[in-house]
C-alpha positions in Angstrom: -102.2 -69.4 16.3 -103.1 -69.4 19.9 -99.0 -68.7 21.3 -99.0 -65.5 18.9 -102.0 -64.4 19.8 -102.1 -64.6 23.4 -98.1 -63.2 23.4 -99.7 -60.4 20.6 -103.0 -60.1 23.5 -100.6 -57.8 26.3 -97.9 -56.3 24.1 -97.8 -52.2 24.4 -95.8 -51.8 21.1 -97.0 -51.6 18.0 -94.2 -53.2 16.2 -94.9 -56.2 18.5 -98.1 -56.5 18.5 -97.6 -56.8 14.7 -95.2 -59.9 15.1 -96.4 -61.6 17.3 -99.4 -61.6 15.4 -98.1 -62.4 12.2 -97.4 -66.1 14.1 -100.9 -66.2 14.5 -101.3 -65.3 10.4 -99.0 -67.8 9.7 -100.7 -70.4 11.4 -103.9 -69.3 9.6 -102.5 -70.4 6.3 -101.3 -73.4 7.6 -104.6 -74.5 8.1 -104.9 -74.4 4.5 -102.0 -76.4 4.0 -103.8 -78.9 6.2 -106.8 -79.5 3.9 -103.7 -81.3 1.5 -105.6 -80.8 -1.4 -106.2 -77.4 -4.9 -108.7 -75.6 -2.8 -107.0 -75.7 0.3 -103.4 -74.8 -1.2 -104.9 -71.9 -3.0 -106.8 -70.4 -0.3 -103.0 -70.4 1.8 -101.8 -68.5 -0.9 -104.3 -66.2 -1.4 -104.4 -65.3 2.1 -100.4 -64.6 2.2 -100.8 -62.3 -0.4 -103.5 -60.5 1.2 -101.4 -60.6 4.1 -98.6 -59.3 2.7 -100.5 -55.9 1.6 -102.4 -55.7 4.6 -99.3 -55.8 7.5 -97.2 -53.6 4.3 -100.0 -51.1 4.8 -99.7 -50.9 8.7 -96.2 -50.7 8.5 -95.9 -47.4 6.1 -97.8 -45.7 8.8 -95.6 -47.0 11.4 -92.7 -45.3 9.5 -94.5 -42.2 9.0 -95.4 -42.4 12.8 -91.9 -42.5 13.8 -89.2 -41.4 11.2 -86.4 -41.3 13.5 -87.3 -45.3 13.6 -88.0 -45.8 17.2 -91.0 -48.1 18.1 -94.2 -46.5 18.2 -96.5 -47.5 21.6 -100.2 -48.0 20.9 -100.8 -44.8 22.8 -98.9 -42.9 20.4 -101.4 -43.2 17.7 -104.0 -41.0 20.0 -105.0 -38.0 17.8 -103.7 -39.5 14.3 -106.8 -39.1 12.6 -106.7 -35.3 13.1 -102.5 -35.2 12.4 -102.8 -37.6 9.2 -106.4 -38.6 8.4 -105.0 -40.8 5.2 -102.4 -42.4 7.7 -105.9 -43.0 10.3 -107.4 -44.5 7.1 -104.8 -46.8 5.8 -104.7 -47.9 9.3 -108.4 -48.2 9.7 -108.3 -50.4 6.7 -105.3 -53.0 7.4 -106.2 -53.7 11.1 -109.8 -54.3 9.8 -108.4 -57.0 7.3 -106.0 -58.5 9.5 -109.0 -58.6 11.8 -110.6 -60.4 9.1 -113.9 -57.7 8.9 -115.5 -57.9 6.1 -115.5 -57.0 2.7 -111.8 -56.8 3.0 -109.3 -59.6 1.9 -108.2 -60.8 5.0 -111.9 -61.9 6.1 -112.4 -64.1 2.4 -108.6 -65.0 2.7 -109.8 -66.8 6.6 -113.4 -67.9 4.9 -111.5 -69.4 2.3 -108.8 -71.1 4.7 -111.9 -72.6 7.2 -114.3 -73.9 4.0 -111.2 -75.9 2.5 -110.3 -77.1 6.1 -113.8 -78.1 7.0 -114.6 -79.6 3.8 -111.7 -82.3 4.3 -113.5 -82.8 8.1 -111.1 -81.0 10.5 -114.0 -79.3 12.7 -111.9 -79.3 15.0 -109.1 -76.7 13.5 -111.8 -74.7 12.3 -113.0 -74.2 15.8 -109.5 -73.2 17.3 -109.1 -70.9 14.1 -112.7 -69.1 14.9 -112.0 -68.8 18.3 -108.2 -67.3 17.6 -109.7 -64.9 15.1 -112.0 -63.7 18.0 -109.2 -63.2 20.1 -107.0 -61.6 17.7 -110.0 -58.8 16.9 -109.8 -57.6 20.6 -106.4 -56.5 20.6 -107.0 -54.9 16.7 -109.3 -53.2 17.7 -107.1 -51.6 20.7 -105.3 -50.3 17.6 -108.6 -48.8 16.5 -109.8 -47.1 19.3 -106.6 -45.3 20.1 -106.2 -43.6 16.8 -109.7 -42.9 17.1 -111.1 -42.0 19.9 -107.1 -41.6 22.1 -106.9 -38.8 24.2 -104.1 -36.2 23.5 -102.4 -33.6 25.7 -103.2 -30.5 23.3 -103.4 -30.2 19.8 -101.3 -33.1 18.3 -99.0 -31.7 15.2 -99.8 -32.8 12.0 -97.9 -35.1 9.8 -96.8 -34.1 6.4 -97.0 -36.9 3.8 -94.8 -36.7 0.3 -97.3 -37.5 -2.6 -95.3 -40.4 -3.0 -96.3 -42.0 0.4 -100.1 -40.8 -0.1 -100.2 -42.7 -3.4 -99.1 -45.8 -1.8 -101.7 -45.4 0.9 -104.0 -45.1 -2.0 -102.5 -47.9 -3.8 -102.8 -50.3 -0.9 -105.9 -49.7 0.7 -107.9 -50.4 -3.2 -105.5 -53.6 -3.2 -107.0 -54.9 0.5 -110.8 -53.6 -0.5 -110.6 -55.1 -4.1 -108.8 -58.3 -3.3 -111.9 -59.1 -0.5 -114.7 -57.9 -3.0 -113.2 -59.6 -6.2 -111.1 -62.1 -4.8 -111.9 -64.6 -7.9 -109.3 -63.2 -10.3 -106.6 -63.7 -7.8 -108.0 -66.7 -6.8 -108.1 -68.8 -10.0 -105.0 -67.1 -11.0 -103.6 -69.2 -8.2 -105.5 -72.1 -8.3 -104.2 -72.1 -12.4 -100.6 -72.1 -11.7 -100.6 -75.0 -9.1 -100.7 -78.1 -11.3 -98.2 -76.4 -13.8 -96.0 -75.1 -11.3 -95.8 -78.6 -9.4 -95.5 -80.7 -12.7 -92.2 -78.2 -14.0 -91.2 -78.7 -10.6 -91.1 -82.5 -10.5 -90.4 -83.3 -14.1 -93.9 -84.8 -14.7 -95.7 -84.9 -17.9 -99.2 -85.9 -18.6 -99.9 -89.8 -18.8 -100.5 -90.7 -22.4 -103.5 -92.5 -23.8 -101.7 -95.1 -25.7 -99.3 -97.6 -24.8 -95.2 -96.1 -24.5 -94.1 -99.5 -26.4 -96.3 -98.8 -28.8 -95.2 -95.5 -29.7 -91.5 -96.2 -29.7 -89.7 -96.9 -33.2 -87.2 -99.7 -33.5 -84.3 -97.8 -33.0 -85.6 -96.1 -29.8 -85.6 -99.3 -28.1 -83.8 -99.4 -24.1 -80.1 -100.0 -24.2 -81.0 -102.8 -22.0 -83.5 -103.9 -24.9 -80.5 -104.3 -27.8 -77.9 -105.9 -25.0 -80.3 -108.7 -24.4 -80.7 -109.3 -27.9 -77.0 -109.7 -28.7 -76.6 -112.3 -25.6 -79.5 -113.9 -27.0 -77.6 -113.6 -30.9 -74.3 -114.9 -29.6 -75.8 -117.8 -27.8 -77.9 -119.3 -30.7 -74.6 -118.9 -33.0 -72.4 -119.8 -30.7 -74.2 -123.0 -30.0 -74.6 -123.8 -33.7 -70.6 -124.5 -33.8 -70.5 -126.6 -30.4 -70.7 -129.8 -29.3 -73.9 -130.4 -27.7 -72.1 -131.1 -24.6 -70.3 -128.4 -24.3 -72.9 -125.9 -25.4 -74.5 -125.6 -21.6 -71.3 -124.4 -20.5 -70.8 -121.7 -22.9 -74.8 -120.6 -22.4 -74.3 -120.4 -18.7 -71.4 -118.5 -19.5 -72.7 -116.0 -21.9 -75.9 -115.7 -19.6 -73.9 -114.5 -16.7 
């Protein structure tokens, strides 16, 4: 958290800023991962999916930015809510959530992350993760103001969008706003898969109430079960025929 922040804290490129930052997201589901217990392992996941949307939604304006695929400086973005007010908006709404503003996902993806950590008594991490997340909304907000409130040198062209690219703007900023108002669905959808997921993973089945010996029939019995008993057949038969003499012998033997 704090090396991608401070690297994300003086970088000029968009592209960057994005990366470096996304080390700081990464170590913000960690935390949950820390907690080592449902709530904790289900509030990482939840905020990688929210991640996921939120940094997919920056990036399509990125593209849009720059087709020709060179990076796009922070500067850049001056004047984009007049050349592509759905691009300023998608934006608006993904830099909030990685910012973790409320209602969107990304601030109940980091209120879930800092509850399960400080419920299993590392104050501590929470602290650093506050204090990282304070960090990381200065340089966000740089984002912000420049697409904003950027001066431009004359009267910025406009960018087209295909309806193809304005419905996945559409798509993706109702998936960041719903996924921070209604994040239960998600939630317990997630929380629901983790026992089943980790039991088909490790072969596990559920304990049974009764005792395994008693539930086997005779002829599901160990292998180990029916050799015993033929060591134990032979040496009373064998013995029968012996003199008593030599019958340790041949018991020793048979037992070995």
């Amino acid at each position: 958290m704090v090396y991608g922040n401070l690297i994300a804290l003086v970088q000029t490129d968009l592209k960057r800023l994005l990366g470096f930052s996304g080390i700081a997201h990464a170590g913000y589901a960690l935390v949950g991962f820390v907690a080592l217990d449902g709530a904790g392992f289900t509030a990482a996941l939840y905020y990688i999916t929210g991640y996921m949307i939120m940094v997919l939604a920056c990036f399509v304006v990125i593209c849009q930015v720059s087709r020709d695929g060179t990076n796009v400086a922070i500067t850049e973005l001056a004047g984009l809510h007049r050349r592509a007010p759905l691009l300023a908006l998608t934006l608006l709404i993904g830099i909030f959530a990685l910012a973790g503003i409320p209602p969107f996902v990304g601030f109940m993806g980091k209120l879930s992350l800092l509850t399960a950590a400080f419920a299993r008594g590392h104050t501590a991490l929470v602290v650093i993760t506050v204090l990282n997340t304070a960090v990381a909304i200065y340089y966000y907000l740089r984002i912000i103001r420049e697409t904003f409130f950027g001066e431009t040198n004359g009267e910025p062209a406009p960018i087209k969008l295909s309806p193809v690219i304005a419905g996945l703007c559409i798509v993706l900023m109702i998936l960041i706003t719903a996924l921070g108002v209604m994040p239960a669905t998600v939630v317990d959808a997630i929380g629901s898969s983790l026992p089943a997921a980790s039991s088909s993973h490790l072969g596990m089945h559920p304990p049974s109430t009764t005792s395994n010996l008693s539930q086997r029939k005779l002829g599901e019995r160990d292998p180990a079960f029916w050799a015993g008993s033929a060591r134990l057949h032979l040496v009373v038969t064998f013995s029968s025929s012996v003199p008593l003499r030599e019958m340790n012998c041949s018991l020793a033997s048979l037992l070995l």
